[in-house]
N, C-alpha and C positions, 0 to 999 in steps of 0.2 A: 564548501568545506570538504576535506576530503575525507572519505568513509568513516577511515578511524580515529578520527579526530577527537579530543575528550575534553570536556568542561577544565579549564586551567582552576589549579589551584582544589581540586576534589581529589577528598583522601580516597586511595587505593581499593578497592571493594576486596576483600579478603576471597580467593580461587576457593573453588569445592573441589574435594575430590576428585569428581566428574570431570572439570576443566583441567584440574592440576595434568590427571590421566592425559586427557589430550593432549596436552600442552605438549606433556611427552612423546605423544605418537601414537598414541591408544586409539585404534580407528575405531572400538567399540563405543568407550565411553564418546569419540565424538558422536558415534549416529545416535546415541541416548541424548545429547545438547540437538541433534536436526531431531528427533520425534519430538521434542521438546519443546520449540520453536519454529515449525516449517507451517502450522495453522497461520499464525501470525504473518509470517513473512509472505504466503502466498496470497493473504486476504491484500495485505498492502500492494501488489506487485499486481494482483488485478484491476483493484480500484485504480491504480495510475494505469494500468494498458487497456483495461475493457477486454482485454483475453483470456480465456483459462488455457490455453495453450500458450502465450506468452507469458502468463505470471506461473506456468508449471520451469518451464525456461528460465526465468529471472530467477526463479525460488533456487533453484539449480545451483545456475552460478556463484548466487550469495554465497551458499554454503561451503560452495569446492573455493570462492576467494577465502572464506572465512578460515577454512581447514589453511590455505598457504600462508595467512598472517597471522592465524592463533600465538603464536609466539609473541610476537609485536602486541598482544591484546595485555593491559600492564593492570587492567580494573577501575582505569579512574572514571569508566563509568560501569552500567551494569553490560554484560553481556546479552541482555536483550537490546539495551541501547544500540550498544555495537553492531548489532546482528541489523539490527533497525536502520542502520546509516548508511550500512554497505548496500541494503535492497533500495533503498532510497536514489542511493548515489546511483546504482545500478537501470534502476527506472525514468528517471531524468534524461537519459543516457537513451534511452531507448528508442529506437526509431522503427518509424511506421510505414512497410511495406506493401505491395499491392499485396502477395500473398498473404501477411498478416493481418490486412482491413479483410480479406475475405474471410479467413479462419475466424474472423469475429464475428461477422455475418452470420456464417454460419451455425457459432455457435448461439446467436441470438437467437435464430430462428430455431431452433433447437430448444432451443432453455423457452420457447414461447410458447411452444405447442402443448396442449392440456395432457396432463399422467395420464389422467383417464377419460371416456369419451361419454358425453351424457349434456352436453349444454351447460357446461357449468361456466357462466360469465362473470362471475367471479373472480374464477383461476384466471381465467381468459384477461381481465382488464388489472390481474396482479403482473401476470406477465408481462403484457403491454406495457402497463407503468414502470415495471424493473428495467426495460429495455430501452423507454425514454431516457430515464436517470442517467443511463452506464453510457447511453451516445452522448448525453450531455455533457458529461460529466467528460468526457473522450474531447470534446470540443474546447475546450476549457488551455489556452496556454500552457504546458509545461507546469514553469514555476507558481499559475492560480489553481492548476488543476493538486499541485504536492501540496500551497497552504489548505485549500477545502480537505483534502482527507486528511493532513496529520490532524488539523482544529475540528473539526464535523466529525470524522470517521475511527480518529484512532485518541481521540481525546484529551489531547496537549494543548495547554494555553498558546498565546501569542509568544512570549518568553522562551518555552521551549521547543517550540516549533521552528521560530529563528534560528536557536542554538543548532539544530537540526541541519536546517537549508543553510547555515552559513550567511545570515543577513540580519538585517535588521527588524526587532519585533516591530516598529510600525510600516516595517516594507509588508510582514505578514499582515498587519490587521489593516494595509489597504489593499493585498490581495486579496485576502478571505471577502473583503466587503464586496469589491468588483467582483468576486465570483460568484458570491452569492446574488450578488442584483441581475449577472447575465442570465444563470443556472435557474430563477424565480422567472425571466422573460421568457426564456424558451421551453418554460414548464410549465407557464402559466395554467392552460389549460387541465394541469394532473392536478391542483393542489392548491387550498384557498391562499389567498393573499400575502396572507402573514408565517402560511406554514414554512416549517426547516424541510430540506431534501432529505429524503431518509435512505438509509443503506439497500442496497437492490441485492435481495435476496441473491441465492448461489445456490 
């Protein structure tokens, strides 16, 4: 589906101000819609790359595509939605370098190491576990890896996660299923039986 593609047959969301302004050219009011929405859009752009150097990248782009097709934006969804499809479409799209498997490295081993120093094994096997999850989760096909975080991570049924990817809801709820059965095998060891994978801290 392409980015700005909108639910057929949904009435028009009425512009704010704030869009109206942009719509017109107002770079102000647009950077008040990117402070507005860039938490969001960078949480999604990680959880598909495993990079905060790559989802700083993807957040980017969204916004500078967002800013060339705001016009083309008509409301028949919401502009979160919209904001939400472009990063999507964006991330799908993404490919994985040797430079960018190391900047991940990197930053794992980074985001591993304790704030502070005193034996605390706690932080220590928080970390660990955050860093399982996000290579798991990195391991995960494309199109299993975008239905586990819009269903798990960003909180959309099967219906509108579809609507999303462009497919159909029970292509999502035998993705989400297969991912979740690979994501519990190679986690096995982090997490009892029956538990859900939970979001890795940032």
């Amino acid at each position: 589906m392409p980015p700005d593609a909108t639910t057929p047959n949904a009435p028009p969301e009425p512009l704010t101000d704030t869009l109206a302004a942009a719509r017109a050219g107002d770079e102000e009011a647009f950077s008040g819609i990117v402070r507005e929405h860039h938490r969001r859009i960078h949480s999604l752009a990680y959880r598909m790359t495993g990079s905060i150097q790559d989802a700083d990248d993807l957040a980017q782009e969204t916004f500078l595509r967002a800013w060339r097709q705001l016009r083309s934006f008509r409301g028949d969804s919401s502009l979160a939605t919209w904001l939400h499809r472009i990063a999507l479409h964006l991330s799908l799209n993404w490919r994985e370098r040797a430079s960018s498997r190391q900047r991940t490295r990197d930053a794992y081993e980074a985001e591993s190491r304790p704030a502070v120093h005193g034996g605390d094994d706690v932080v220590d096997l928080e970390a660990e576990r955050n860093r399982r999850v996000v290579e798991a989760l990195q391991r995960l096909k494309p199109d299993f890896r975008a239905a586990i975080v819009l269903t798990v991570y960003e909180g959309l049924n099967h219906a509108e996660a579809a609507s999303r990817l462009g497919c159909a809801e029970t292509t999502v709820s035998w993705r989400v299923w297969r991912g979740r059965r690979m994501l519990r095998a190679w986690l096995a060891d982090l997490m009892p039986r029956n538990a859900e994978t939970k979001e890795p801290h940032r």
